[in-house]
C-alpha positions in Angstrom: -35.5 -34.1 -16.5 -33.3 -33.3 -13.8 -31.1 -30.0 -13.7 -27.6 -29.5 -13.2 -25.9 -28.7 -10.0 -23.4 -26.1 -10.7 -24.3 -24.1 -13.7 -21.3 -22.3 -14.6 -20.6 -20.1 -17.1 -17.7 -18.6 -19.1 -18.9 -15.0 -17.6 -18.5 -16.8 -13.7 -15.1 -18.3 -14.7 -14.2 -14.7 -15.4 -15.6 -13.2 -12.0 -13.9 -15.8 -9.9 -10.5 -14.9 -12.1 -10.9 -11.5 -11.6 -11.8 -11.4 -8.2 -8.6 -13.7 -7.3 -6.4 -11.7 -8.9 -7.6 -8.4 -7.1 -7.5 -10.5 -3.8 -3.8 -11.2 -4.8 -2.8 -7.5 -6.0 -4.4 -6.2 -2.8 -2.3 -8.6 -1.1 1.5 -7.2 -2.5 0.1 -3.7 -2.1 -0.8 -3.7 1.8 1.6 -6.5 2.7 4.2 -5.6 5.5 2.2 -2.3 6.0 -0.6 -1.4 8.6 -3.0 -1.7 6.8 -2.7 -5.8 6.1 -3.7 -6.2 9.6 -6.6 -4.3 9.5 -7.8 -6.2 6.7 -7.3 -9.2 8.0 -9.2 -8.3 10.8 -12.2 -7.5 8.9 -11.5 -10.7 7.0 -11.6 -12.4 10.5 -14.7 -10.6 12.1 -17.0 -10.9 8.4 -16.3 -14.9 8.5 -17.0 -15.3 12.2 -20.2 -13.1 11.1 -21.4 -16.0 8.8 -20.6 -18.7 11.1 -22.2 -16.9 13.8 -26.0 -16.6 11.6 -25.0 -20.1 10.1 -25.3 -21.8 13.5 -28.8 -19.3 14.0 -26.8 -17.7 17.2 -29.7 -14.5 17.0 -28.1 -12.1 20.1 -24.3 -12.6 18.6 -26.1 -12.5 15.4 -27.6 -9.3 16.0 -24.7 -7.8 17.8 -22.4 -8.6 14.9 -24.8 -7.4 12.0 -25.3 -4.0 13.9 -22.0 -3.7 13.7 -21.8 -4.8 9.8 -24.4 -2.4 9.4 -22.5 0.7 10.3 -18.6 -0.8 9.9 -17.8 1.5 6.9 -18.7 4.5 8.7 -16.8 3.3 11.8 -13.7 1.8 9.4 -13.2 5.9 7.9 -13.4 7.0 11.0 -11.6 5.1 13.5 -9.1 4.0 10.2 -9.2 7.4 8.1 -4.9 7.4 8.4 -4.4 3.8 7.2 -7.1 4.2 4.7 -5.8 7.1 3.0 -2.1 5.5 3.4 -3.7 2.4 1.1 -5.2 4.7 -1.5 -1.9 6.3 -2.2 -0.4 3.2 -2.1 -3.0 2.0 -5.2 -2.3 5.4 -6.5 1.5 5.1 -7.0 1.3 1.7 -7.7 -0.8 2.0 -11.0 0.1 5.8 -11.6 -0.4 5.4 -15.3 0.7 9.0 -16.0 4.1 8.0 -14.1 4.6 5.2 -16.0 4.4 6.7 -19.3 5.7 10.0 -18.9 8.0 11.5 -21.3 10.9 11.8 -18.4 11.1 7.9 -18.5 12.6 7.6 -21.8 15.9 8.9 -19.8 15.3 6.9 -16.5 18.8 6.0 -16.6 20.0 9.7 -16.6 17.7 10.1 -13.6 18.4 7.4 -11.7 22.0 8.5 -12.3 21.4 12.1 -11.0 18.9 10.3 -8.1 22.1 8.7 -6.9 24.4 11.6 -6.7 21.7 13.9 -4.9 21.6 11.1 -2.4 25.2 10.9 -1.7 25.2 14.4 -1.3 22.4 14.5 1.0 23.9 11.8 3.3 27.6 12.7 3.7 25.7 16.4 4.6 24.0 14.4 7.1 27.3 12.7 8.2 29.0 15.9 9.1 26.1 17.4 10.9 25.8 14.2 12.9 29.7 14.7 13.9 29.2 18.4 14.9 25.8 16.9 16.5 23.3 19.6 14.6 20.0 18.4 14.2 18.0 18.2 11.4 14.8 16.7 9.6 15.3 15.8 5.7 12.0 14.9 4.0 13.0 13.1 0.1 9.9 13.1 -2.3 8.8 9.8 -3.6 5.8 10.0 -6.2 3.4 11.7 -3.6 3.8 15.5 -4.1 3.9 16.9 -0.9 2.7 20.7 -1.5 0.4 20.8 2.2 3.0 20.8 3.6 5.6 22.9 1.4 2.9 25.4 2.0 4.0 24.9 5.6 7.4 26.2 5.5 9.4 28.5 3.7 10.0 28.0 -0.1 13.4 27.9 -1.2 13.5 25.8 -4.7 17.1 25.8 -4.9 19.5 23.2 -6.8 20.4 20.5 -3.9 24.2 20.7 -2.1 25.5 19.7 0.9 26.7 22.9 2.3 23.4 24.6 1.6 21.7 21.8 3.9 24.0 22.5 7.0 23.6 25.8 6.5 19.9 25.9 6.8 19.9 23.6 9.7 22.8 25.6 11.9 21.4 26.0 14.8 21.5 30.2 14.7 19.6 29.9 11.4 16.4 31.0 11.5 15.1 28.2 9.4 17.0 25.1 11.1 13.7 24.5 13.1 11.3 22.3 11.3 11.6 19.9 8.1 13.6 20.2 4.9 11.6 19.0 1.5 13.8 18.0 -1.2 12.1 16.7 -4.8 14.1 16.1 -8.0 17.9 17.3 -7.0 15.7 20.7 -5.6 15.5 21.6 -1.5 11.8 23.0 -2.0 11.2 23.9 1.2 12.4 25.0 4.6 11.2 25.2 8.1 8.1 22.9 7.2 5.8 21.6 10.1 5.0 17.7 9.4 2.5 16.0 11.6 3.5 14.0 14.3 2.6 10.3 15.0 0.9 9.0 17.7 2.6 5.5 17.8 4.7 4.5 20.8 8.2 4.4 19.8 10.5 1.9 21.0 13.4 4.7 22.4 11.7 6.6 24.9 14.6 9.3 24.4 13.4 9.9 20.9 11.5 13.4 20.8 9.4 15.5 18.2 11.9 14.9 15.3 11.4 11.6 15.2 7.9 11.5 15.8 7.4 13.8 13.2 9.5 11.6 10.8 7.4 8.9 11.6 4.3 10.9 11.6 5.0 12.0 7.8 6.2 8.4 6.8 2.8 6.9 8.0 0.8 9.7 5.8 2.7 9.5 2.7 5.2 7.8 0.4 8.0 10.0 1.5 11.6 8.8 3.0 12.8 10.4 5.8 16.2 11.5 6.9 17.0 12.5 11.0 19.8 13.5 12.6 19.8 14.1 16.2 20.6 16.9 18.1 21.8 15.0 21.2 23.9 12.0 20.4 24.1 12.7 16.3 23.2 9.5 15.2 21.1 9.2 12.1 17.8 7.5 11.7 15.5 7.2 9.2 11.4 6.4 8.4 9.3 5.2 5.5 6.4 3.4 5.6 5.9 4.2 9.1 9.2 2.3 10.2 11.7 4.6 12.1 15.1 2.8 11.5 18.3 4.1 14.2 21.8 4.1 14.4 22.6 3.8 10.7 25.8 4.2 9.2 26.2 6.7 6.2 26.6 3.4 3.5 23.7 1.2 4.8 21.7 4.7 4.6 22.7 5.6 1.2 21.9 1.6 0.1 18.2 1.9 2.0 17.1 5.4 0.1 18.9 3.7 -3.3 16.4 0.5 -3.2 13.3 2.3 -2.2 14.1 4.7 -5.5 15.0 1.5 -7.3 11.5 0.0 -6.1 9.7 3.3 -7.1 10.8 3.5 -10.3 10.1 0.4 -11.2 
């Protein structure tokens, strides 16, 4: 009596489902970010791995599973930034509490409010780029960012434009460092925001924009800059610095990454 091939069950039909679909959900989350390539690079190395002990290649072999052996350890450490950047991703992606909350039954009203406090924030940002006054605007996504509120100088005060160029004036004693604003609320003032290591493109770009980027790369968080040399306005998320925007294509940018948020 011979025996089948391929015994498959319903429970195997299910793994090979399941597993896809976290393949594919993995997928949207780290896609266009840093940490796609650093999976795919794993991907790369483990398959070469089995090719390599396929073909019974015993020094690559050995070489390769030594490295296997410890690549978690080595992934935290040499990785720990990008790692922690795709666990908050998974976090605000399938925030359940988020989702659910009682403050979505009147998602409208906020996105409503969202959009006026981001008007407000950018034509603030206009007239301290004409006056060229530099500043460093930090906007709250889902990620509460209370290590480094705990930085600055709490202020948790409604949002307005004239309260914003007043704080970054360059005779004010809080103008140096980052401004937090959550919810319609400036939190904080005079925050310190780590700065990223990555080799920007403008070698004129100093520690504003680094620390922009540095922030953007660590959390969920939109970042406004206006510079104190020329007065042009940039802006980071997801460890992209973006320069020389116009007041409209910034207000659009910040609209559709709250749009995508609140989704």
């Amino acid at each position: 009596m011979t025996e089948a091939f391929i015994n498959l069950r319903f429970l195997d039909i299910l793994d090979i489902l399941l597993v896809a679909f976290l393949i594919y959900e993995l997928y949207l989350l780290i896609k266009g970010t840093a940490a796609f390539n650093i999976i795919l690079g794993i991907f790369i190395f483990y398959i070469t791995w089995i090719i390599v002990r396929a073909l019974n290649m015993e020094l690559m072999g050995s070489i390769m599973g030594q490295v296997m052996g410890v690549g978690v350890l080595a992934l935290i450490v040499v990785f720990q930034q990008e790692i922690r950047k795709l666990f908050l991703l998974l976090g605000t992606r399938y925030n359940l509490n988020n989702k659910f909350s009682f403050e979505t039954l009147f998602s409208r009203e906020k996105e409503e409010d969202n959009d006026y406090h981001v008007k407000e924030i950018v034509m603030a940002c206009d007239a301290m780029s004409r006056s060229k006054t530099g500043a460093l605007i930090v906007l709250v996504n889902k990620t509460e960012l209370q290590e480094f509120v705990d930085t600055g100088e709490q202020i948790d005060s409604r949002m307005s434009g004239p309260l914003l160029q007043t704080i970054f004036f360059k005779n004010s004693p809080l103008h140096d460092g980052a401004v937090i604003i959550n919810k319609g609320k400036i939190i904080a003032a005079r925050c310190v925001l780590p700065v990223s290591s990555k080799r920007l493109k403008n070698d004129r770009l100093g520690l504003r924009h680094r620390a922009a980027l540095g922030i953007s790369q660590a959390t969920d968080a939109q970042v406004i800059i206006v510079s104190e040399e020329t007065g042009k306005l940039s802006y980071a998320y997801n460890g992209t610095l973006h320069e020389n925007l116009n007041p409209v294509n910034l207000i659009r940018i910040i609209e559709k990454v709250y749009e995508k948020q609140n989704r």
